[in-house]
C-alpha positions as CSV (number, residue, x, y, z in Angstrom):
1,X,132.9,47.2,63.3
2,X,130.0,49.7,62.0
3,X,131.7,53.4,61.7
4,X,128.7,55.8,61.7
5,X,131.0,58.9,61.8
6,X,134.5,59.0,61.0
7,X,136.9,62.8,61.1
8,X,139.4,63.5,57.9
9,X,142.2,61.7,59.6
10,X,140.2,58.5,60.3
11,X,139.0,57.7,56.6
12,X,141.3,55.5,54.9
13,X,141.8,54.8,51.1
14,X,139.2,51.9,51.0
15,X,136.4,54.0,52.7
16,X,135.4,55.3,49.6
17,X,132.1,53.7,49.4
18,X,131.1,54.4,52.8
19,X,131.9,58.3,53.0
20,X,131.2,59.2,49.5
21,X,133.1,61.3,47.1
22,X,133.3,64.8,48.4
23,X,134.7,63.7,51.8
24,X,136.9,61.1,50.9
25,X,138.6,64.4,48.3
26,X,138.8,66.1,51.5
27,X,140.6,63.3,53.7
28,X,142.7,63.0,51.1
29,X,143.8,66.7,50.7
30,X,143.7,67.1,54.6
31,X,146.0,64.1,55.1
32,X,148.6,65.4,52.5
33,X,149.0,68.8,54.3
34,X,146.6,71.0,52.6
35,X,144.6,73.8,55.2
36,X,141.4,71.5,55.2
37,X,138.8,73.2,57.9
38,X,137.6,70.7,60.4
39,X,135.1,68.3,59.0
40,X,133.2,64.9,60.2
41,X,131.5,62.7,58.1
42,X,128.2,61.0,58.8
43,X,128.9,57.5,57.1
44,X,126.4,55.4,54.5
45,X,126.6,53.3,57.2
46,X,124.3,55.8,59.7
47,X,122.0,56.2,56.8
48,X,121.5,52.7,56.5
49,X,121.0,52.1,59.9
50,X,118.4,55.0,60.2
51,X,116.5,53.7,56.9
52,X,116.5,50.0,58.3
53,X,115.5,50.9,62.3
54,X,113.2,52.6,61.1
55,X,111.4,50.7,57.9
56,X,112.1,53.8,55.8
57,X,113.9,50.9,53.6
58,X,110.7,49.2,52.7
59,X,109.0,52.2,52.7
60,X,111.1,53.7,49.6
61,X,110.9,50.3,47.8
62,X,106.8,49.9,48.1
63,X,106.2,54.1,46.7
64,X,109.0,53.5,44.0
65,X,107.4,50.8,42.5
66,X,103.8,51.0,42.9
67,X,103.9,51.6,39.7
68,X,106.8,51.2,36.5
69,X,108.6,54.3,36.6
70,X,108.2,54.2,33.0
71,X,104.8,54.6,33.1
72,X,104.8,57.2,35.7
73,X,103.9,61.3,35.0
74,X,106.0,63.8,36.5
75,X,103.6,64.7,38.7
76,X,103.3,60.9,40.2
77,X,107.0,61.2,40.5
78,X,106.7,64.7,42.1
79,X,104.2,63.5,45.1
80,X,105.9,59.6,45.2
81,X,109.6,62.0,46.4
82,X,108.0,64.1,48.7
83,X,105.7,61.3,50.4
84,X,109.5,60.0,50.8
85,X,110.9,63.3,51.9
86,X,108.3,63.3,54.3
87,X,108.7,60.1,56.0
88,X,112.0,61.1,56.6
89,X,111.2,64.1,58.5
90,X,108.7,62.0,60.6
91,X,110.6,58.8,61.3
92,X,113.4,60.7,64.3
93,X,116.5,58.8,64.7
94,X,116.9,55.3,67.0
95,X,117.9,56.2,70.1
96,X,121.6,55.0,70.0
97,X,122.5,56.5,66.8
98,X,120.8,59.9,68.1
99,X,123.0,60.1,70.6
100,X,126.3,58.9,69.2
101,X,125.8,61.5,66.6
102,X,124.8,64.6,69.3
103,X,127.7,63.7,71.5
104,X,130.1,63.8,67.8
105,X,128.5,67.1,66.6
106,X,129.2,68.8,70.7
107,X,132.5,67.7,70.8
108,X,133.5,68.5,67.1
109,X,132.0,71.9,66.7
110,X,129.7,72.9,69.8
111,X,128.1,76.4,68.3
112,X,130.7,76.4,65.6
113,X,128.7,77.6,62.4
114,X,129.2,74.6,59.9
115,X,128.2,73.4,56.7
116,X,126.0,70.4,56.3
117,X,126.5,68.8,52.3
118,X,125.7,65.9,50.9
119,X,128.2,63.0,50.1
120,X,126.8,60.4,48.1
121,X,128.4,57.6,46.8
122,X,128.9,57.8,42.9
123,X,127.7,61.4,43.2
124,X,130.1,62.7,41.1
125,X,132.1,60.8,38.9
126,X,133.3,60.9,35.0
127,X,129.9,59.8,34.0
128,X,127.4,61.2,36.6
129,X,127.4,64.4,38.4
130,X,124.5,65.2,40.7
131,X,125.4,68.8,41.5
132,X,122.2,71.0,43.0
133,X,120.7,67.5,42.9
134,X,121.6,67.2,46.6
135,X,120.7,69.6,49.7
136,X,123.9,71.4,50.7
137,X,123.3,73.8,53.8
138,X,125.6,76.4,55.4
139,X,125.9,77.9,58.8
140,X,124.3,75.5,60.8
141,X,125.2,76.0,64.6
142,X,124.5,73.7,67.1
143,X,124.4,69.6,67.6
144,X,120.4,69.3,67.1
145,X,120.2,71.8,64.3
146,X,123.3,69.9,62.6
147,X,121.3,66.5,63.2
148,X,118.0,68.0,61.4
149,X,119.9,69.2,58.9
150,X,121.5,65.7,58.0
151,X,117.8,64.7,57.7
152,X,117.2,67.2,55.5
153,X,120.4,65.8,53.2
154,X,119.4,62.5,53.8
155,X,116.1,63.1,52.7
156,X,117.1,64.8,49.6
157,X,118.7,61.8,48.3
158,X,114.6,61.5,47.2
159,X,113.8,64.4,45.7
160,X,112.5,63.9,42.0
161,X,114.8,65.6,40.5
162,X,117.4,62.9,42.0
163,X,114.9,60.1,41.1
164,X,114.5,60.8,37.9
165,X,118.6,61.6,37.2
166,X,119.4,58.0,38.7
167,X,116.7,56.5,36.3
168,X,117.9,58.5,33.5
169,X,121.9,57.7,34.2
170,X,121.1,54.1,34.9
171,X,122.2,53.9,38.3
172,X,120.5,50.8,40.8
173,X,118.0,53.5,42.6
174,X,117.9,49.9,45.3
175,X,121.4,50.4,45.8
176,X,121.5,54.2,46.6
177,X,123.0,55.7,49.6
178,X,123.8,58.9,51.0
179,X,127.1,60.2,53.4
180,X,127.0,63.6,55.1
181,X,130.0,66.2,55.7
182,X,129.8,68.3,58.1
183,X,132.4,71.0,58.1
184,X,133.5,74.2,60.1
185,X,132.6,77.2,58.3
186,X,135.7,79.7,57.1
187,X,134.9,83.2,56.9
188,X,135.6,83.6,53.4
189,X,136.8,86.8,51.2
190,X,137.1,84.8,48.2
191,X,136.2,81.3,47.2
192,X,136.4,79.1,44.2
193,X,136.9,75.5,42.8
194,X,140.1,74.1,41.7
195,X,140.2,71.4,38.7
196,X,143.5,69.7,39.4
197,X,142.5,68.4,35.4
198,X,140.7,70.1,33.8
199,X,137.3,68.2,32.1
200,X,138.0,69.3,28.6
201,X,142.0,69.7,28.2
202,X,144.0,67.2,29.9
203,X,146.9,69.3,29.8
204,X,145.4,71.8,31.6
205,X,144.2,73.0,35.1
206,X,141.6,75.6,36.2
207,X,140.8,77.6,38.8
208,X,137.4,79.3,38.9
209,X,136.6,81.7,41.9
210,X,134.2,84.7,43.0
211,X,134.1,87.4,46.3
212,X,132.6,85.9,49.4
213,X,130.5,82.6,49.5
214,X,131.2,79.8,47.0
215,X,127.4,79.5,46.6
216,X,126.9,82.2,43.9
217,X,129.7,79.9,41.5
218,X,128.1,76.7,42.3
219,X,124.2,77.6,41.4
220,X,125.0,79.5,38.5
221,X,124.1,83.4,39.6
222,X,127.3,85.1,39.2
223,X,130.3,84.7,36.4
224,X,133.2,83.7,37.9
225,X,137.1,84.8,37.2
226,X,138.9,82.3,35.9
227,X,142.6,81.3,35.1
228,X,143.9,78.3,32.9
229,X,147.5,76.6,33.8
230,X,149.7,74.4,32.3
231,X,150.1,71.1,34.8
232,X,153.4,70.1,34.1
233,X,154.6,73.9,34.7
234,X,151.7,76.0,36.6
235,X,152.5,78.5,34.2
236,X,148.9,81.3,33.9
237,X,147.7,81.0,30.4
């Protein structure tokens, strides 16, 4: 059976492919006993659907290769992703899968503010990482804004620079995909990200972290604080 939108309890060990990496992390945190806010995920399988039902597919195959990407300028790139982008925001959602998805987003998280991020397969793994490639939004309220706002992630699956990163990394652009969490928004004193290993020192874990939003870390605009630890004992360094 087709699973368009699964919670953190419902995603099991095999659904890797069809949620993507950052919600599969957080089923598995949430489902060993770490404080996880609530979160849904918007499956590849919705995206699919929604490209397909609506001939977006075909669409994104004929404007990739009118022409050998090779031989393409950046600025042919730059107008062939946003003639993509567009059609996304013009092509609405099939009926059913509209409403599925409205009647998820109401019962989940009514005017709850939320965040809306990207989830794409292979997104980040120990040879790619598409981070700022992909539209992340925060405090979304409501189940139509939510459901324009998964658009807007969907879409961004296309932008150039995500075009040109797959090309460059080798990955089938044919086979790309794109899952969507959508998560409850915690009011948030201080924020970071935790490498359970770090990606230079085996031996080692990190914690990086800032005041407020996680936002400022993640694009770069303010220095973190960070700490070092030894795995095997959790001893600071």
């Amino acid at each position: 059976m087709t699973e368009f939108l699964l919670t953190l309890d419902q995603i099991k060990e095999t659904d890797g492919p069809s949620v993507g990496g950052k919600a599969f992390a957080l089923a598995a945190m949430h489902q060993h006993g770490f404080g996880v806010p609530k979160a849904l995920c918007v499956t590849v399988d919705a995206y699919l659907h929604y490209v397909t039902a609506t001939g977006l597919r075909d669409q994104i195959v004929l404007e990739l290769y009118r022409k050998p990407f090779e031989q393409m300028r950046w600025e042919e790139i730059w107008d062939t992703a946003l003639r993509i982008r567009n059609a996304f925001s013009r092509n609405p959602l099939p009926a059913g899968l509209r409403q599925n998805m409205l009647e998820a987003f109401e019962s989940h998280f009514f005017t709850t503010p939320v965040s809306v991020r990207s989830s794409a397969p292979g997104e980040d793994s120990s040879k790619t990482s598409f981070a700022e490639l992909h539209e992340s939004f925060v405090n979304i309220r409501g189940p139509e804004a939510i459901l324009d706002h998964v658009r807007l992630v969907w879409a961004s699956l296309w932008s150039d620079r995500a075009i040109l990163y797959r090309q460059e990394t080798g990955l089938d652009v044919n086979e790309s995909a794109m899952a969507v969490v959508i998560q409850e928004m915690v009011l948030g004193e201080r924020s970071g990200i935790v490498f359970g290993q770090s990606p230079t020192n085996d031996a080692l874990s990190v914690i990086e972290a800032v005041y407020g939003l996680n936002q400022g870390l993640v694009d770069g605009t303010i220095e973190p604080d960070r700490w070092e630890l030894e795995r095997n004992t959790g001893r600071i360094l």
